[in-house]
BASE-954637 format. One record per residue (C-alpha): x, y, z; chain. Coordinates in nm, 2 decimals. Example, Ala and Ser with C-alpha at 12.3 -4.5 7.8 and 13.67 -1.06 7.14 Angstrom:
2
R     px     py     pz chain
R   1.23  -0.45   0.78     A
R   1.37  -0.11   0.71     A
***
This chain:
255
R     px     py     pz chain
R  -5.84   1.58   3.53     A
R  -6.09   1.62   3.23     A
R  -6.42   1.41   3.19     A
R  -6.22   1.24   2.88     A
R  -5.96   1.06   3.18     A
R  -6.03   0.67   3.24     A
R  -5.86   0.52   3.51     A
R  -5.74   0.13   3.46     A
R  -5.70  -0.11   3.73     A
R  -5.35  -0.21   3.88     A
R  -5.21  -0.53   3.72     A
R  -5.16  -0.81   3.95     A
R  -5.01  -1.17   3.96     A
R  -4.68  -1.25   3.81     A
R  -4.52  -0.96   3.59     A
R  -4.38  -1.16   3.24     A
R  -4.14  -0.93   3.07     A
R  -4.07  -1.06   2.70     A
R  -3.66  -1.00   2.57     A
R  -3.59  -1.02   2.23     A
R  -3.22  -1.13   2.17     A
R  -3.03  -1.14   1.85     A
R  -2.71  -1.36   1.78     A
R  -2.50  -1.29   1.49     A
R  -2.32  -1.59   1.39     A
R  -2.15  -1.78   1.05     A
R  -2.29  -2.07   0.91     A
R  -1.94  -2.24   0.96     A
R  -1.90  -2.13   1.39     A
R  -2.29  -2.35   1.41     A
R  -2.10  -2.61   1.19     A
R  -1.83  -2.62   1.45     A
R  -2.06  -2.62   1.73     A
R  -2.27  -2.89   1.59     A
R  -1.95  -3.15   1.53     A
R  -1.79  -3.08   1.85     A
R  -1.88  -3.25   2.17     A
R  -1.75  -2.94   2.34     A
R  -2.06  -2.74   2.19     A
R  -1.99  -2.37   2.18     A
R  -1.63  -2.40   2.36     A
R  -1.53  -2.53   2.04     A
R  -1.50  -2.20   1.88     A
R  -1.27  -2.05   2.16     A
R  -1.01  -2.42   2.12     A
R  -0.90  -2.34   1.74     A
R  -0.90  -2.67   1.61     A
R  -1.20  -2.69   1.45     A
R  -1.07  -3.01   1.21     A
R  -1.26  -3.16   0.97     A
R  -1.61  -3.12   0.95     A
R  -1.85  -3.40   0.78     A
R  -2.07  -3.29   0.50     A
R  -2.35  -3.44   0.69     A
R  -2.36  -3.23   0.94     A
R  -2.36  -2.96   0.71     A
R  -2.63  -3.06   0.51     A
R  -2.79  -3.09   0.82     A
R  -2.68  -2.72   0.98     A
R  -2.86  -2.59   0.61     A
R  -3.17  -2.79   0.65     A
R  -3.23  -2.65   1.04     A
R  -3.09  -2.29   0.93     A
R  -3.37  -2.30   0.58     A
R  -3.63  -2.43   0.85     A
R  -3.52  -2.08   1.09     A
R  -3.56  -1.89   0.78     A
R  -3.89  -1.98   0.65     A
R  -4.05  -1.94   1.04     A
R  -3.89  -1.60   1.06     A
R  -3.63  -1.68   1.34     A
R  -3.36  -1.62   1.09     A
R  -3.24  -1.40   0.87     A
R  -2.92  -1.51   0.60     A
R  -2.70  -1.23   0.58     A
R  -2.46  -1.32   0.24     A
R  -2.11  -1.26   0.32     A
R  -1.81  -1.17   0.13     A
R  -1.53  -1.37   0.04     A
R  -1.20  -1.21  -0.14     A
R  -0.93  -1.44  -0.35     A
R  -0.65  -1.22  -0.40     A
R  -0.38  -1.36  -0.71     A
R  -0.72  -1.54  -0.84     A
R  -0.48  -1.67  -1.10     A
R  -0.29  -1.89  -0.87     A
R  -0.60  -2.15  -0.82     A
R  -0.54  -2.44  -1.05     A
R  -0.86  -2.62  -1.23     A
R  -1.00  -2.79  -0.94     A
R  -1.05  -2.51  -0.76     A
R  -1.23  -2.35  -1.01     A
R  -1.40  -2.65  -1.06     A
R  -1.55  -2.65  -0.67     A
R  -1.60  -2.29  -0.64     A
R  -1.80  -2.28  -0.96     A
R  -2.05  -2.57  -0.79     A
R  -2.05  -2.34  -0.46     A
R  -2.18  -2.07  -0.63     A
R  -2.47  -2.25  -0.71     A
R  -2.58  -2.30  -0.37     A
R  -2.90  -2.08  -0.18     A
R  -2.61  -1.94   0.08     A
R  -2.33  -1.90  -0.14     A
R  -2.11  -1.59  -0.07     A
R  -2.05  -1.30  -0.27     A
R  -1.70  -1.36  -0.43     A
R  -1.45  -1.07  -0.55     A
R  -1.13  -1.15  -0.75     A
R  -0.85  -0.98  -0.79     A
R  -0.59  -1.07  -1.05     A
R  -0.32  -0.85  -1.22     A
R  -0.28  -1.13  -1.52     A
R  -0.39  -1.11  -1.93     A
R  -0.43  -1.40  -2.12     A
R  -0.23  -1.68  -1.92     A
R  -0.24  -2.06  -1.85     A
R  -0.46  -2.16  -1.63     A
R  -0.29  -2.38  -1.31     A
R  -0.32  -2.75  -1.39     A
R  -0.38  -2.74  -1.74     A
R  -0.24  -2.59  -2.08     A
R  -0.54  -2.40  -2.19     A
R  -0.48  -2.00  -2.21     A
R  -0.76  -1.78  -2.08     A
R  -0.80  -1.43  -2.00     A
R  -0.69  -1.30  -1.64     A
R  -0.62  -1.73  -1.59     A
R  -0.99  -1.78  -1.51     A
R  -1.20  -2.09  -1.71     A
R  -1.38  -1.96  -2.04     A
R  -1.68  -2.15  -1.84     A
R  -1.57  -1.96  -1.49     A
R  -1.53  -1.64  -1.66     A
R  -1.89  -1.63  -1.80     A
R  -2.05  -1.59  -1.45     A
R  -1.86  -1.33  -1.34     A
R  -1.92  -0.94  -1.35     A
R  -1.58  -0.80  -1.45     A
R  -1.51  -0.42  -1.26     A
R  -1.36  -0.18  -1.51     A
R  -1.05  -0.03  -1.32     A
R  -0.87   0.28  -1.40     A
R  -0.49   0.35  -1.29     A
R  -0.46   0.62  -1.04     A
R  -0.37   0.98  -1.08     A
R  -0.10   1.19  -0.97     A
R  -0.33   1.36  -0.69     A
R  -0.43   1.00  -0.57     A
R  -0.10   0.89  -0.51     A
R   0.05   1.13  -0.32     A
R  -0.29   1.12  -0.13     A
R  -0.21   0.74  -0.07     A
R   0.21   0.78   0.00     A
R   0.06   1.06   0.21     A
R  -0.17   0.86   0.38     A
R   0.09   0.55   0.42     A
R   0.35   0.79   0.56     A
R   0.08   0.91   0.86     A
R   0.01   0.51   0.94     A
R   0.40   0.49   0.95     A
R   0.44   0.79   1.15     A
R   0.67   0.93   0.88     A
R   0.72   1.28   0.86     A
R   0.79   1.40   0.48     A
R   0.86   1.76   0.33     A
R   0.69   1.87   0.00     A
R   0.97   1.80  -0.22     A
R   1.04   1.46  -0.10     A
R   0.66   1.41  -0.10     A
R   0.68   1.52  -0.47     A
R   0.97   1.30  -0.55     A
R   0.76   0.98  -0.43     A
R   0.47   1.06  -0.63     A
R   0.66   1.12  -0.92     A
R   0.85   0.79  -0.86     A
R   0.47   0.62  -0.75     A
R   0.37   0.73  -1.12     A
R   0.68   0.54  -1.29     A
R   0.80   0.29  -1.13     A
R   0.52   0.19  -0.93     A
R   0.31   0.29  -0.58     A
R   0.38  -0.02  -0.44     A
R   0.78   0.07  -0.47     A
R   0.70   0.42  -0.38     A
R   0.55   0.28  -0.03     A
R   0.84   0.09   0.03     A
R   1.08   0.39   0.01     A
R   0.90   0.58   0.24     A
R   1.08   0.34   0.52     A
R   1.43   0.32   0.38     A
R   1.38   0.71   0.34     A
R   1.29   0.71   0.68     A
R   1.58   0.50   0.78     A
R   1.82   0.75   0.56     A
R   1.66   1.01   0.75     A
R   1.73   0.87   1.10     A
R   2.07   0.79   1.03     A
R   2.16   1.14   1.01     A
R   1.98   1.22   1.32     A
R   1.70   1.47   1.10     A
R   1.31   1.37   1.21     A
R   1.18   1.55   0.86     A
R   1.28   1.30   0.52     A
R   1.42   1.54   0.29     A
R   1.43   1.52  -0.13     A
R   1.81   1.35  -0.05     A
R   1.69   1.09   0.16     A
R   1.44   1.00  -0.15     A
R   1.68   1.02  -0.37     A
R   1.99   0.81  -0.19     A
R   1.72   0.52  -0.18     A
R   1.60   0.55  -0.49     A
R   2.02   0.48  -0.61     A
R   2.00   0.24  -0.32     A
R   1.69  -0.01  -0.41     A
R   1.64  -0.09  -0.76     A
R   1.28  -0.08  -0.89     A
R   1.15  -0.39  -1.12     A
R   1.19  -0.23  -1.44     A
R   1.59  -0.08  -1.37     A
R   1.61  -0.45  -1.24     A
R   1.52  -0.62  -1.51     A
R   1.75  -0.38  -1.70     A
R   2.08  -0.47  -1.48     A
R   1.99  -0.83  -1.52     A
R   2.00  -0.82  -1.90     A
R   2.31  -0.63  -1.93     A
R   2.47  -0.85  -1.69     A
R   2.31  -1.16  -1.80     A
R   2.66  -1.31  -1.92     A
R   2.83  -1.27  -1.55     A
R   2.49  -1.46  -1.41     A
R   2.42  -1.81  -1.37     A
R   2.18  -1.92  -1.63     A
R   1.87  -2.17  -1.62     A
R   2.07  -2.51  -1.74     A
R   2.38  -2.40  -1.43     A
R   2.58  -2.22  -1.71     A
R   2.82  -1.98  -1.60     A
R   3.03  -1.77  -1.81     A
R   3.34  -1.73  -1.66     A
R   3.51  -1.45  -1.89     A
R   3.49  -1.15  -1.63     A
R   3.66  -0.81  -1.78     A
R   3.76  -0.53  -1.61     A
R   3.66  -0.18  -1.60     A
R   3.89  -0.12  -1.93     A
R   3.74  -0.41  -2.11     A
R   4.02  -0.59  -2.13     A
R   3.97  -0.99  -2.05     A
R   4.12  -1.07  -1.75     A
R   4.40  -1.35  -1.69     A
R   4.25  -1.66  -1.49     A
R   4.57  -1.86  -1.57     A
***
């Protein structure tokens, strides 16, 4: 031991040890705590029912107070509205006042629509959304994917299916995934599969791709079946056309 060493008495009395502990929890599970007389079992029951908008008004007072001493930290989260379209006016309507609020979400839309009627009224818009709505939002230019990104996605969804496909059948679905679709392309891999299983092979093959391909109709060849064979359909107003011809096109004798 140097001359620099200093030697420091033994503490004694009661030995406090400080623990620091750090709940993560959503604004709504302390609403559902707060308006249930069960208290935190509440969350674990499932019926949460209705919760007053005093006691939420409360819950945001307590939680700003939490914030501003430093017990708290607001984490924003995220919420996602697929087929945005779909909402009618009044949604719109109460979303666009939520988004006003200190702890309002981040909100992503997703919608597939051009210029349609919005739900519950007979004004157009772009994508369905309110000219008022759509002013406040941060639209995400999208791109359509490439042939390397869709076999990389049919070859991904064949792994999670546990689908074994050969090169040329892999080929097949990306060329089909470029055409008529990835969705349909996804949705082949399984009735390929099926195909596959039926004649006892464990690899899909180009011909298993190609029977369900004949098999299940895409939207476009279906569209096309049901506007050549629109007459032998029912119609909106219950019409039926009841002149059926045969394969020579000769009208055939109902009498």
């Amino acid at each position: 031991m140097g001359v620099d060493t200093k030697f420091l008495q033994c503490p004694d009395g009661e030995l406090q040890k400080r623990k620091e502990v750090v709940h993560t929890v959503t604004l709504h599970e302390i609403d559902v705590i707060n308006s249930r007389t069960q208290g935190f079992l509440a969350l674990f029951s499932g019926d949460t029912g209705e919760i007053r908008s005093e006691i939420r008004d409360q819950i945001n007072t307590k939680v700003g107070e939490w914030k501003e001493e430093g017990k708290a930290e607001i984490v924003p989260g995220v919420l996602f509205i697929d087929e945005v379209h779909m909402l009618d006016i009044e949604c719109f309507s109460y979303i666009n006042r939520a988004l006003e609020d200190d702890l309002a979400p981040i909100v992503i839309m997703a919608s597939n629509r051009g210029n349609s009627r919005i739900r519950g009224t007979d004004y157009r818009s772009p994508h369905g959304l309110p000219l008022d709505f759509l002013d406040r939002v941060v639209i995400i230019h999208t791109n359509t994917y490439s042939p390397e990104e869709i076999k990389q996605i049919i070859t991904i969804r064949a792994q999670e299916e546990e689908v074994d496909v050969s090169a040329d059948a892999l080929a097949l679905l990306t060329k089909i995934g470029q055409e008529a679709g990835l969705r349909y392309a996804s949705n082949l891999i399984t009735t390929s599969q099926l195909i596959c299983a039926k004649r006892r092979a464990k690899q899909v093959e180009i011909a298993d791709v190609q029977r369900s391909f004949s098999l299940f109709y895409d939207p476009s060849r279906s569209v096309k079946f049901v506007s050549e064979s629109e007459k032998r359909l029912i119609g909106n107003d219950g019409a039926v056309d009841f002149t059926v011809t045969n394969g020579h096109g000769d009208a055939m004798e109902l009498s």
